[in-house]
C-alpha positions as CSV (number, residue, x, y, z in Angstrom):
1,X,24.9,92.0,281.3
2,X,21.8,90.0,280.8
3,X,19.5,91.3,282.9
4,X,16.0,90.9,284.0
5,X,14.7,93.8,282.8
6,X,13.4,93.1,279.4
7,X,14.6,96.4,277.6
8,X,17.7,95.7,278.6
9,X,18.5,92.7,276.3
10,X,21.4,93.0,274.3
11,X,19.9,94.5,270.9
12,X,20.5,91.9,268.4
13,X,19.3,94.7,265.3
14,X,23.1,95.1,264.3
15,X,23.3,91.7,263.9
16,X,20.5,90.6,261.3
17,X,22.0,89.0,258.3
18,X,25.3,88.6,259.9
19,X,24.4,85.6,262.5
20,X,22.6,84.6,265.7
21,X,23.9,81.1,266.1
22,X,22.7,79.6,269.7
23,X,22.7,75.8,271.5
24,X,21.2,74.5,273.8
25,X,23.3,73.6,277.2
26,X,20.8,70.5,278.7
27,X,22.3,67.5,276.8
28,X,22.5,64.3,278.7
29,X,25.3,62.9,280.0
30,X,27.8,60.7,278.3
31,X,31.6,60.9,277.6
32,X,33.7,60.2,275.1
33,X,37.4,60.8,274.3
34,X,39.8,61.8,271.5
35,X,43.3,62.2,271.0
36,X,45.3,64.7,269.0
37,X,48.8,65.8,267.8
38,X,51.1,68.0,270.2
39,X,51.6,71.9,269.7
40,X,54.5,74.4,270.0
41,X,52.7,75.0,273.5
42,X,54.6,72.4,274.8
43,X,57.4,74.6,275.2
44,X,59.8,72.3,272.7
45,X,59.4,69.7,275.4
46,X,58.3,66.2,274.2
47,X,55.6,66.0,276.9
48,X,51.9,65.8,275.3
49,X,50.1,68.8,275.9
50,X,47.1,66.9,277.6
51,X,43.5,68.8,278.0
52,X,39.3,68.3,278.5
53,X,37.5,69.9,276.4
54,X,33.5,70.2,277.8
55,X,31.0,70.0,275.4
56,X,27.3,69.8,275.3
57,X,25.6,66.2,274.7
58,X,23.4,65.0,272.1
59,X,21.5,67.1,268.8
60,X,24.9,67.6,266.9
61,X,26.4,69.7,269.8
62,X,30.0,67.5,269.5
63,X,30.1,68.2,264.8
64,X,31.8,71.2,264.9
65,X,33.9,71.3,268.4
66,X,35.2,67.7,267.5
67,X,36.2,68.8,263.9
68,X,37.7,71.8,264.8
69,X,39.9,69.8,267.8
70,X,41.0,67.0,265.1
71,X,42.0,69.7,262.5
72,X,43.6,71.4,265.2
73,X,45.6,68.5,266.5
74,X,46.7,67.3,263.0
75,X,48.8,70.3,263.1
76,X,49.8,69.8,266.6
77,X,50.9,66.7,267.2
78,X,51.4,67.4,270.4
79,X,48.4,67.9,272.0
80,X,46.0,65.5,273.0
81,X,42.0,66.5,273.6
82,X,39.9,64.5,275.7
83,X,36.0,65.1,275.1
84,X,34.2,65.2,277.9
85,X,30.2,65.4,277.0
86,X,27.5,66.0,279.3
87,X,24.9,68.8,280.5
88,X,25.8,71.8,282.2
89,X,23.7,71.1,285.1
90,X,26.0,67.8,285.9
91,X,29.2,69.0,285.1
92,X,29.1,72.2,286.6
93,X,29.0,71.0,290.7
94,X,31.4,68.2,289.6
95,X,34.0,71.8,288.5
96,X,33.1,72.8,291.7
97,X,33.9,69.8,293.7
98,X,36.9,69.5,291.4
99,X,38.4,72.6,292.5
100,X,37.6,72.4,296.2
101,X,39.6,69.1,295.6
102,X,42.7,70.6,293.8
103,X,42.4,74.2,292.2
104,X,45.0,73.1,290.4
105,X,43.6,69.9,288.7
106,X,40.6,71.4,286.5
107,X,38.2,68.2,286.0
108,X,37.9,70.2,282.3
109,X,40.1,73.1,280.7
110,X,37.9,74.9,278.9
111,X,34.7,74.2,276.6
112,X,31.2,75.6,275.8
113,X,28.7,76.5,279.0
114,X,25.5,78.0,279.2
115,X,24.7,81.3,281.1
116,X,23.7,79.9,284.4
117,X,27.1,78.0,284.8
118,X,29.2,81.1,283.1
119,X,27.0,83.2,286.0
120,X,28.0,80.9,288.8
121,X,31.5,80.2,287.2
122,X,32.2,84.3,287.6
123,X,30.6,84.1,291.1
124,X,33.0,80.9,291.8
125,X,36.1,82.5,290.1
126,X,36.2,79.7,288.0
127,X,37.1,81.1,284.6
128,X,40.4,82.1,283.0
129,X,40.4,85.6,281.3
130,X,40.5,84.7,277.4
131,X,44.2,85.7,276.2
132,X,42.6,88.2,273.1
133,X,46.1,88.1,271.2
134,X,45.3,84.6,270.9
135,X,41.4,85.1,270.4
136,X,41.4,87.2,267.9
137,X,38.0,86.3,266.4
138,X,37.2,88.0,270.0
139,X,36.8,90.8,267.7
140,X,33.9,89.9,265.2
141,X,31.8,89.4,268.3
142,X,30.1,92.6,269.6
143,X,31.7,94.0,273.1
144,X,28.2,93.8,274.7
145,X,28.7,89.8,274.6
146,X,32.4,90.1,275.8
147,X,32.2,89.0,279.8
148,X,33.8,91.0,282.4
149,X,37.6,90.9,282.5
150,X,37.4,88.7,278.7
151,X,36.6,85.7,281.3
152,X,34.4,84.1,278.3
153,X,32.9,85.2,275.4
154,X,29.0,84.8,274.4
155,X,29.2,83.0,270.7
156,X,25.4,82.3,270.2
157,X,21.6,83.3,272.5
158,X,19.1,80.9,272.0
159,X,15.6,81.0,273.0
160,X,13.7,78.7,275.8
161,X,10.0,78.2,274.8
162,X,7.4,76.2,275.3
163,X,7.9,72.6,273.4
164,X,4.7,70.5,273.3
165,X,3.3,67.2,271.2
166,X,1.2,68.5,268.5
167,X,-0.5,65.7,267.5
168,X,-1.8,65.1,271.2
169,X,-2.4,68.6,272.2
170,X,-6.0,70.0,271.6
171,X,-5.3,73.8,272.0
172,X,-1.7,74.8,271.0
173,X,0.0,76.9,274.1
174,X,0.3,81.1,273.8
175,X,1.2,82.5,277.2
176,X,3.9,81.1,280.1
177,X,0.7,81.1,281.9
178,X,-0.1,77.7,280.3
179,X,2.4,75.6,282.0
180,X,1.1,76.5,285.8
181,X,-3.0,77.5,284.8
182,X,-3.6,75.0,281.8
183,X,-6.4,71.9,283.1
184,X,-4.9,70.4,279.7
185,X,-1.4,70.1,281.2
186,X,-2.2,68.9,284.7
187,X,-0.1,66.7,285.2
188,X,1.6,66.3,281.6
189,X,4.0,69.8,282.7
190,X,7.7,68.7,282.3
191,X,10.6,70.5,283.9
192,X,13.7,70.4,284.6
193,X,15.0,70.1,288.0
194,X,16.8,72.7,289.6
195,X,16.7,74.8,285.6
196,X,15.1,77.6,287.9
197,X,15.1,79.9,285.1
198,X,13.0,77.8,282.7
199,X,9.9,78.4,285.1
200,X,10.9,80.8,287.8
201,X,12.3,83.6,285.6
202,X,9.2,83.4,283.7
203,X,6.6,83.1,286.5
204,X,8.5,86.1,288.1
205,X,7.9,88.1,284.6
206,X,4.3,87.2,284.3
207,X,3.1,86.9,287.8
208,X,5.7,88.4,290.3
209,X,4.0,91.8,290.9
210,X,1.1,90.1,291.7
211,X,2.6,87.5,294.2
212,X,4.3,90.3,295.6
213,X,7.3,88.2,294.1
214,X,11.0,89.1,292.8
215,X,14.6,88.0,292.6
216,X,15.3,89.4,295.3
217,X,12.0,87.9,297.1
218,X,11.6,84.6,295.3
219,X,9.9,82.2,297.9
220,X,6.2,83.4,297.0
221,X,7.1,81.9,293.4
222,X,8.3,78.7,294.9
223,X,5.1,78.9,296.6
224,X,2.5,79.7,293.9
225,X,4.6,76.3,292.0
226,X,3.9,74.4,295.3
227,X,0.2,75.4,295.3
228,X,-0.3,74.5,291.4
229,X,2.6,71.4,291.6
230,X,-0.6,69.3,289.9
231,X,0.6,70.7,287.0
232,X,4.0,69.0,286.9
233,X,4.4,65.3,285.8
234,X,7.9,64.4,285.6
235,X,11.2,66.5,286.2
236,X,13.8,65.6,283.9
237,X,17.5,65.9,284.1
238,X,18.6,64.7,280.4
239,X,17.4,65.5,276.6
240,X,17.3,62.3,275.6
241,X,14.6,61.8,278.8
242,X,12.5,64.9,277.9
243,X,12.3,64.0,274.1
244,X,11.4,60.8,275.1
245,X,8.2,62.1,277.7
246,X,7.0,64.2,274.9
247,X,6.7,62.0,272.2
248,X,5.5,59.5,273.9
249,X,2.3,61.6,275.7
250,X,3.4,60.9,279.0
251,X,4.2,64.6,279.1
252,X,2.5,67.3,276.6
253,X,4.5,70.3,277.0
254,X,8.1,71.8,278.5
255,X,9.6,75.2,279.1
256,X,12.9,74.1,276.8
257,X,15.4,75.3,273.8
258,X,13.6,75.9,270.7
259,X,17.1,75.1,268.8
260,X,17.2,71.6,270.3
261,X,13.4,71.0,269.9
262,X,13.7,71.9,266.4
263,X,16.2,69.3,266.0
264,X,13.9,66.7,266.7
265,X,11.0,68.1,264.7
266,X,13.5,67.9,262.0
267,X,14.3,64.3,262.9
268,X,10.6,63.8,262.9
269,X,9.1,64.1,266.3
270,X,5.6,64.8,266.6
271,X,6.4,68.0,268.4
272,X,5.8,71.7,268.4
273,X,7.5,75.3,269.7
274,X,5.3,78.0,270.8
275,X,6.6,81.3,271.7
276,X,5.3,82.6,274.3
277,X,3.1,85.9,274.1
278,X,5.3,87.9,277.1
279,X,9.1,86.8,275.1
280,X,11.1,83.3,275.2
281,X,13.9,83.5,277.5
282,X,17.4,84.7,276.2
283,X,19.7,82.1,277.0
284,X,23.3,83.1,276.0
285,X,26.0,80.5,275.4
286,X,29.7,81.0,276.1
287,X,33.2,79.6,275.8
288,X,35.6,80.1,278.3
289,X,38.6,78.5,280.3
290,X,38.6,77.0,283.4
291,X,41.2,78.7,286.1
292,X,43.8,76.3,287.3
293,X,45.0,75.0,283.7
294,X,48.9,74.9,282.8
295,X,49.9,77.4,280.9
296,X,50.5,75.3,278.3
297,X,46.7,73.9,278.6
298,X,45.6,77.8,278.4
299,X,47.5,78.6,275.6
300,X,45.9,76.1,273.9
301,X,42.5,76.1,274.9
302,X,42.8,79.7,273.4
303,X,44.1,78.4,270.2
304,X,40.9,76.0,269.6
305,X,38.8,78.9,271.1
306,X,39.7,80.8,268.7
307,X,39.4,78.6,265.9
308,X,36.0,77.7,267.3
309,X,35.3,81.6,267.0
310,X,35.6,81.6,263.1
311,X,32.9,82.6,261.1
312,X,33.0,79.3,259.5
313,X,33.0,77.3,262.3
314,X,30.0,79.1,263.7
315,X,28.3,79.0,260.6
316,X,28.6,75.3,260.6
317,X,27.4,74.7,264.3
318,X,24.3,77.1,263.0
319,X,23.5,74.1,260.2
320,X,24.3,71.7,262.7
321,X,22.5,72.6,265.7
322,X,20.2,75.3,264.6
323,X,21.6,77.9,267.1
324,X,21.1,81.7,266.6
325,X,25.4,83.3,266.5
326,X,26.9,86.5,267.6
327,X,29.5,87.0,264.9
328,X,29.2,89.9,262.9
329,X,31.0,87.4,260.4
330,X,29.0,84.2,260.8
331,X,25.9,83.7,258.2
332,X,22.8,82.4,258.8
333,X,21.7,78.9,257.0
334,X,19.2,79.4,254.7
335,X,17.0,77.0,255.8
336,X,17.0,79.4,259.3
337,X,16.3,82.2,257.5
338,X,13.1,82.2,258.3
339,X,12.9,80.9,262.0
340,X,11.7,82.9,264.4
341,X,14.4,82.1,266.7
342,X,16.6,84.1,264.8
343,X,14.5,87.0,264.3
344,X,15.6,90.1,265.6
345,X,12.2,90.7,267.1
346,X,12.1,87.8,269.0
347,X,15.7,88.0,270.2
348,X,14.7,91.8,271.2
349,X,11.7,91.0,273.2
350,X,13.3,88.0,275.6
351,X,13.0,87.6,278.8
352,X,16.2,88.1,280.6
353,X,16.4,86.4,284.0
354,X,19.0,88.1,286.3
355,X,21.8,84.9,286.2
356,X,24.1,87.3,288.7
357,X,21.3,86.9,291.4
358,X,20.4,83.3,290.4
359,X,24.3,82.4,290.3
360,X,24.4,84.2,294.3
361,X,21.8,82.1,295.8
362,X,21.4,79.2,293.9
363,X,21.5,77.3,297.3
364,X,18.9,78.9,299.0
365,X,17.0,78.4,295.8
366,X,17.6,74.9,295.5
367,X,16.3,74.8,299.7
368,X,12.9,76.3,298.4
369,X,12.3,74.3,295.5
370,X,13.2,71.2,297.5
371,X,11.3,71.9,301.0
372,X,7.8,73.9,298.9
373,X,7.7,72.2,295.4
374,X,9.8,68.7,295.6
375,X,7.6,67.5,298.8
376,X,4.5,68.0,297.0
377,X,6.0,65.6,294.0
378,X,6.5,63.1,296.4
């Protein structure tokens, strides 16, 4: 599922007025915590029923998840939810390091990740099959967005485009080709570190046949971004940091989420989202559970997944966070109706990037950008 080849993007047609609800997965980091009431998953023990939920920082990502827990909870009075916000990009090697440590001491139980950490997470047999008696809003979501084995289920795609200050850029951007080819941007590119698929994907899309460069043969793509690294400003590892780069000038424009962007043109930032002439990039957005939880921690984590999964509950994260939704059930706000990131032709013509074969050798990835690119930055 999810691959590069463009054709092969899951068709979205079937799901028009019914809901495309996305978020973006780069929030900076920050935690926070919140208790709740116990459950019958405690097994009629008095013991709390103790989990981590992960959830995506900043732009209204923590309305609905920490609603939904706290409704949850007031039932259950049993059960006590810890929040634990950050990015994916930070949380995910902690996981990692977490269950090298003690597989059976998840540093989260379940929570919201983005497709490059549900591709890694399947690579790293991270993830707990969903328990669909349990999940049964599994079944307003299409089968094309259930992951292998029910070990997650896609909720929401949104689209990475190119972001830039409109009051400070001249010519507004059309093509990918503008963040690496642009004399306007030189210099003023942002990117996120080590968020391969923002501007790999797309250079291997636009350019790769004619650097002779593919997944499966990505070093002339680190090397084209090495020869043209006086495009590239700043790399950022945080929302809050990129938002702030753009709206001040001292970066014009950033391969990013649309949703989020539009967040902050909502709140007023002088910025813009361009959609690319060759197709955004698909990102799809999943909850799952982590492998190692209790029992008891599963059972629940299914519980709020489900109730997560409602078409209410996505509807609202829609209005909140202005994320395209899977659900056959969910609607879209009105005031998305008209956003391009929901269109169905927009959704249909994405670029894919393969997250299987970025999840396999995200080290040897990480090795290029650091010895060809990183040096150059220094």
């Amino acid at each position: 599922m999810f691959k590069s080849n463009k054709k092969r993007f899951l068709s979205l047609a079937s799901l028009t007025l019914a809901g495309t609800l996305v978020l973006s997965a780069c929030g900076g980091a920050s935690s926070s915590s919140n208790t709740a009431g116990g459950s019958d998953s405690s097994g009629g023990s008095g013991d709390k029923v103790k989990l981590t939920m992960f959830i995506w920082a900043g732009s209204n990502q923590d309305v609905v998840p920490k609603e939904v827990v706290a409704n949850y909870v007031k039932e259950h009075p049993n059960v006590e939810v810890t929040f634990e916000e950050s990015s994916n990009a930070v949380m995910y090697p902690k996981m990692v390091a977490g269950k090298q440590a003690d597989p059976n001491n998840p540093l989260v139980n379940f929570g919201y990740f983005n497709a490059d950490a549900t591709a890694k997470g399947l690579n790293d047999d991270m993830w707990e099959p969903l328990d669909t008696s349990i999940v049964t809003n599994i079944k307003d979501i299409p089968e094309q967005f259930h992951k292998p084995d029910n070990k997650g289920v896609v909720w929401g795609v949104s689209s990475f485009a190119l972001v830039y200050n409109k009051d400070l850029v001249k010519t507004p951007p059309t093509s990918w080709n503008d963040l690496w080819d642009n004399e306007e941007f030189k210099g003023k590119t942002a990117l996120w570190d080590y968020m391969f698929y923002s501007y790999i994907s797309p250079l291997l899309e636009v350019k790769g046949q004619e650097l002779g460069a593919s997944y499966d043969n990505p070093e002339p793509a680190f090397q084209f971004w090495a020869d043209h690294s006086d495009q590239i400003g700043t790399l950022v590892t945080s929302n809050d940091q990129l938002k702030a780069l753009l709206e001040s000038g001292d970066a014009l424009i950033a391969p990013f989420s649309a949703q989020v962007a539009q967040t902050w043109i909502d709140g007023g930032s002088p910025l813009a989202v361009a959609y690319p002439s060759e197709g955004a990039i698909s990102f799809p957005y999943t909850l799952q559970v982590v492998k190692g939880s209790t029992p008891e921690q599963t059972r629940v984590a299914n519980e709020i997944i489900n109730e997560l999964l409602s078409a209410d509950a996505l509807s609202q994260y829609a209005e909140a966070t202005g994320t395209p939704v899977t659900s056959t059930t969910a609607a879209v706000p009105d005031k998305y109706k008209d956003d391009l990131s929901f269109s169905v032709e927009t959704q249909s013509n994405g670029i894919n990037p393969d997250w299987d074969v970025l999840a396999q050798n995200s080290s040897s990835w990480k090795e290029l950008w650091d010895r060809l690119v990183k040096t150059k930055l220094q």
